[in-house]
C-alpha positions, 0 to 999 in steps of 0.5 A: 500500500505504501508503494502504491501510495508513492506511485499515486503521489508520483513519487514512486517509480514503477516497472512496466510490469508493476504499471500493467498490474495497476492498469488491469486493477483499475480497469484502464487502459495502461497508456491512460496511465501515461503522462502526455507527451509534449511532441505529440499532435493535438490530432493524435491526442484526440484520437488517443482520447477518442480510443479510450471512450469506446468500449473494448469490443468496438476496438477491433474493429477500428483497428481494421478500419484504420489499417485499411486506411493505411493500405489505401494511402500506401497504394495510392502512393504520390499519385493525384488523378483529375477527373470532371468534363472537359472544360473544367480545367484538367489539363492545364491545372495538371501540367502546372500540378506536375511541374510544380512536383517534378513528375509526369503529367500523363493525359489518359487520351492520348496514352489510348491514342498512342497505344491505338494509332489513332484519334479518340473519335476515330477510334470510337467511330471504328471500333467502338465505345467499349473498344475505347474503354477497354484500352482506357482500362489497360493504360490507366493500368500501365500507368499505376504500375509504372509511376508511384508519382505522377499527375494523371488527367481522366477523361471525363467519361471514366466514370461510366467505366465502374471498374476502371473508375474503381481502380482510379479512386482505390490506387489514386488520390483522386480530385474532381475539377469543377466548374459551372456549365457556362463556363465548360462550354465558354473554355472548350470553344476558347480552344477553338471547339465549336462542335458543342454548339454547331452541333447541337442547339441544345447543348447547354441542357445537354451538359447541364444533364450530363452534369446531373447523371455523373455528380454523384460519380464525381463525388466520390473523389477525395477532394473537389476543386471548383474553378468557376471564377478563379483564373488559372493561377487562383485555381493552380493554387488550390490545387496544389495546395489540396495536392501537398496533403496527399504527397507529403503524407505519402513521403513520411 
């Protein structure tokens, strides 16, 4: 008793086996039982003071949660992928991205262009659709095997592709370049593309539904970047700054 006396009043100093002996008579856990320490982040205190509020039984299961986690930041390595239509911006806050990292900036398109031998419409009136995918789906691959670190621009219709969409949220960090559709069609004629409107009159409503079907598609990426308003440098710098979280836990 005089023992525990001093180990209460801190003046005793107990062996790890003595310091488990008393956590398990008092039915805490042992690391309750530790002073804090000064480097540790608020964020990892929190969790810490999170563990110890949930019962026991609830622990496994967080382990697992956490764990996984881990798996999922370990394989998605340095990688940042953007998806959205064309329009919002991918491509050229991409190449600004990976320049900024020293890495590639790898454009999804033109790997299938390259790998096929010819232009993504003319592949697709050739071909076909699923044939495009299908190509899409073994450069998005090549691609994750061969770089940790790269900017990667998605064409806009990955996500009608459920499993390559997949494979692009499990092994990328992925961002959803967005922008009001007056401002799609404004950048896409700027490039000199008139089709939208030579084509159809009803353009706009088209894409406000084409919005409207991918939304919830698109919001399963892990972050979102909304260019409607921000010039080029505005919007670069968001993104880089939405990237640095990603790559500067996957360097530690």
């Amino acid at each position: 008793e005089r023992y525990l006396a001093q180990i209460e009043s801190g003046r005793g100093n107990p062996s790890v086996i003595v310091l488990r002996s008393v956590s398990e008579a008092l039915d805490v856990p042992i690391i309750e039982l530790l002073p804090r320490t000064h480097g540790r982040s608020e964020a990892l205190n929190r969790i810490f003071d999170f563990l110890l509020r949930m019962p026991r039984s609830e622990l496994p299961a967080i382990a697992e949660a956490l764990e996984g986690r881990a798996d999922r930041t370990a394989d998605q390595a340095r990688r940042i992928a953007l998806v959205g239509l064309r329009g919002a911006g991918k491509s050229t806050l991409g190449q600004r991205l990976a320049a900024d990292l020293g890495c590639p900036f790898i454009e999804l398109n033109s790997l299938v262009e390259q790998e096929y031998g010819a232009s993504i419409p003319d592949l697709v009136e050739i071909a076909g659709l699923a044939t495009f995918r299908r190509y899409e789906r073994t450069c998005l691959e090549r691609v994750i095997e061969q770089y940790d670190t790269a900017v990667i621009a998605a064409a806009g219709g990955i996500v009608s592709n459920p499993d390559s969409y997949a494979l692009l949220l499990q092994r990328t960090h992925t961002v959803w370049i967005k922008a009001q559709p007056d401002e799609h069609m404004r950048r896409v004629m700027a490039q000199g593309d008139f089709r939208p409107m030579a084509r159809n009159r009803e353009a706009m409503s088209d894409l406000v539904a084409i919005l409207d079907a991918r939304r919830m598609d698109y919001a399963q990426a892990e972050a979102e970047l909304d260019t409607s308003g921000d010039t080029i440098d505005q919007s670069s710098a968001k993104l880089a700054r939405l990237a640095a979280r990603y790559v500067n836990g996957a360097r530690s």
